[in-house]
N, C-alpha and C positions, 0 to 999 in steps of 0.2 A: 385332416382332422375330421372326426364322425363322432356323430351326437351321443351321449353314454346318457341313458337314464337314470338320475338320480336313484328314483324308486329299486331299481333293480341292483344296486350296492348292499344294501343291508340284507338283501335277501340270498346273497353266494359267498355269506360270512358264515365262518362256525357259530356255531350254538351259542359257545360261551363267550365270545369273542367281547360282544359285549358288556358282559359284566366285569372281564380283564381290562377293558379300555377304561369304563367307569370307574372303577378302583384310582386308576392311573390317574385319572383326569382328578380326583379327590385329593389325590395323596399332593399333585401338583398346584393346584389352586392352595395350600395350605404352606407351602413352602417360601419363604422368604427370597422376594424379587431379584435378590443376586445370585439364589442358588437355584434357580427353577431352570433354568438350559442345561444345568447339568443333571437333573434329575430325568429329564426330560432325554436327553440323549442317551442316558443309563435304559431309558425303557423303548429303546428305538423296534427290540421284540416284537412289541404289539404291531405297528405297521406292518414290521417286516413279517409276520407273520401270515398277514392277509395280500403278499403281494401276486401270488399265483391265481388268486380268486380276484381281485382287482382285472387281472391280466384276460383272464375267458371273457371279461362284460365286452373287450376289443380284440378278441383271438390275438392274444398276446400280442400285440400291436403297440405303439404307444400312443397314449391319449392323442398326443400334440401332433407330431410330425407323421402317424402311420406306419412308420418302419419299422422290418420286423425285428425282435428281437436280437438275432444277429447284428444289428449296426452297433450295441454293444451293450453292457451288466445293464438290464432295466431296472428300475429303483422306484417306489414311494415316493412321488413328490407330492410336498403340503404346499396347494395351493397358495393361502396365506399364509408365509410362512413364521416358522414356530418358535423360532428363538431371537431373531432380530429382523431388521425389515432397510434390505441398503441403500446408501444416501442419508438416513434419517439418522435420528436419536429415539429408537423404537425397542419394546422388549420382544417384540413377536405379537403372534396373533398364539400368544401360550395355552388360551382356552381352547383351542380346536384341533390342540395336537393329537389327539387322539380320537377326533370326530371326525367318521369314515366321508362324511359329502364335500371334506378339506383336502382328502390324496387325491391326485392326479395317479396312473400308471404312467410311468414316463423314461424314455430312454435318456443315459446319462449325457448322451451330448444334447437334450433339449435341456436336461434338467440343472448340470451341471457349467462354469466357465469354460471356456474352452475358443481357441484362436486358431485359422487355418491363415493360411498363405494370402486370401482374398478376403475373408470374413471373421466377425468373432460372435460370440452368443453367449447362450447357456444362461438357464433365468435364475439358479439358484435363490436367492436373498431378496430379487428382485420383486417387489409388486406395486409399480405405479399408478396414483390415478391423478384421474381429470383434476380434482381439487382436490390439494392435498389437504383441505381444510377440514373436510367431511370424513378421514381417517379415522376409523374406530382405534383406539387405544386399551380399551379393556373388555372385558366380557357383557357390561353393562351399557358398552358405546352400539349406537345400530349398524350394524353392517352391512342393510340394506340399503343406506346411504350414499355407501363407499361407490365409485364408479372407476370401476377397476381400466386402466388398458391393457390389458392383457386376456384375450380368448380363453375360452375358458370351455372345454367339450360338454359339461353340463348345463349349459346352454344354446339350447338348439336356434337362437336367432342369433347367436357368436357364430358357430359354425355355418351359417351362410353366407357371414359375410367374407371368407378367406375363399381368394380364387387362384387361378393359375395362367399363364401366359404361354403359346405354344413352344416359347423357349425351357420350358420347365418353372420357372419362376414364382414364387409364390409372391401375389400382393392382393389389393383391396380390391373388393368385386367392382368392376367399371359401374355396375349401374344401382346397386347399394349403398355404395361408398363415393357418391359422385364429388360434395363438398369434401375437396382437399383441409378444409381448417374444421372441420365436422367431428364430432367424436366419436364415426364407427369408422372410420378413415384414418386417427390418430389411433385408434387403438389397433388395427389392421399391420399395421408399419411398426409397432412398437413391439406387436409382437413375434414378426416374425423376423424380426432383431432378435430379441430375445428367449427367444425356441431357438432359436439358428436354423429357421426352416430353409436358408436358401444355400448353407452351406455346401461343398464342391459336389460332397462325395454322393448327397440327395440329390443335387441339380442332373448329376450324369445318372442315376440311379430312374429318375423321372424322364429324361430326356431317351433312355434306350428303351421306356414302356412306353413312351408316344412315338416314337418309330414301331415299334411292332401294332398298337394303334393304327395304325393310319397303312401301315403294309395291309393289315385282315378288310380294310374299308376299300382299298383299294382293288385287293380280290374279288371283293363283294361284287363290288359293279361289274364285274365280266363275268360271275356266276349270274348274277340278274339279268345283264342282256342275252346267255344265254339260254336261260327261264321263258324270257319274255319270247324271243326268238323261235326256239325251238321246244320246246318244253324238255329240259335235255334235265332229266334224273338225278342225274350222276350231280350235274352242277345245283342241282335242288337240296342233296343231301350235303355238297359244299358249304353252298349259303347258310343252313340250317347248325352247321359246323361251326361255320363263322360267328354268325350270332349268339352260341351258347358261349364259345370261350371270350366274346366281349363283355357279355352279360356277367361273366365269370369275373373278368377283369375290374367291375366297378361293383362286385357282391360284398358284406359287409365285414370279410374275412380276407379279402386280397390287399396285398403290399399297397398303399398312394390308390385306392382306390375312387376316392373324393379328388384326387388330380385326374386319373384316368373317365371320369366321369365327367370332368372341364371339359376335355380334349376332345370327346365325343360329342359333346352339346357342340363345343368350337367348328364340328364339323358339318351341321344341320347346312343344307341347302348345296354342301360340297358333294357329300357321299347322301348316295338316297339311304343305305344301310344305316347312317346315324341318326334316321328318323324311328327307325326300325326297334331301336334299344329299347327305349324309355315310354 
């Protein structure tokens, strides 16, 4: 997960876009409480119309998990979402269906249900919080209140708190998240439940870029000793090799970059070259 600037959404939307969303958001606030998800789903256009410009704020990446496109159909996800909220007796968060700081870009197995062989996920409906007392219910409730568990990339003190373990594993950072019954710790665990960030197909997907990780740091050191050794060219133009395509590997456009960036840090005091990166 890597931090999306809020600010920088409204700004790789067409012209008109928002006076089409406005409209929408009129026409729905005016609509009687049984028929508003479906009005609401009749205008899914609007989103889906901004999902390619969504998509460049994270090189078409997905918010949540970083994977590229290829893992599978990327989709508009509404944060809070728009027609119902599950678990509960909730209408949605129907006022925000159309307000762009509410999509997520998100790939369908973060976004959607979905069960593999060892895990299940997929946040669709879902948005938990700490107290459910404090849950906005209409457009006149605060929602600065609400204390969501669930990460959220427009939040760049969310995104620091998700880390990774040299097995591929996504969990709570050891030294942000130390209080296990703490709520940047429940919210760490809940959601990477509900992303499915730790499902198989990312775990092997992560785990074959921390082997190639750790092969480039590994070279490094026998380029460096023989730098230091000999002043030997050839291994100078190596190193210098090495370190661009690691640098390349944690740049703000590469696959699990924010893992590949773990793994490096993981490595400080192992490899002198992962001092080298950052």
């Amino acid at each position: 997960m890597r931090y999306i600037n809020r600010k920088t959404i409204s700004k790789v939307l067409p012209a008109d876009w928002h006076k089409k969303a406005a409209y929408a958001a009129k026409e729905v606030a005016g609509t009687p409480d049984d028929e508003r998800s479906k009005i609401i789903n009749k205008k899914a256009c609007i989103w889906q119309e901004i999902k390619d410009c969504l998509a460049k704020l994270s090189h078409k990446k997905c918010w949540y998990c970083e994977s590229n496109i290829d893992r599978s159909d990327n989709a508009v996800d509404h944060f809070r979402p728009k027609n119902a909220v599950s678990g509960i007796i909730h209408s949605g968060y129907w006022w925000l269906a159309f307000e762009e700081t509410n999509y997520r870009f998100s790939c369908t197995f973060c976004n959607s249900k979905r069960k593999t062989s060892s895990t299940s996920g997929g946040k669709q409906d879902e948005f938990p919080l700490l107290d459910e007392a404090k849950r906005a219910y209409s457009k006149n409730d605060d929602l600065d209140a609400e204390q969501p568990l669930l990460l959220d990339p427009l939040n760049e003190s969310d995104v620091a708190l998700l880390w990774f373990d040299q097995n591929g594993e996504a969990q709570p950072h050891p030294t942000l998240c130390k209080n296990k019954n703490g709520y940047n710790y429940k919210k760490v665990e809940k959601s990477i439940k509900l992303y499915h960030l730790n499902c198989q197909d990312t775990l092997e997907k992560r785990l074959y870029l921390a082997s190639q990780i750790e092969n480039k740091l590994q070279n490094s050191e026998i380029f460096l000793d023989k730098i230091d050794q000999y002043a030997d060219t050839t291994a100078q133009l190596a190193l210098n090799n090495s370190i661009s395509e690691l640098k390349m590997m944690i740049s703000e456009g590469a696959e699990f970059s924010k893992f590949a960036e773990t793994i490096i840090k993981g490595f400080r005091g192992t490899y002198r070259v992962a001092d080298m990166i950052f």
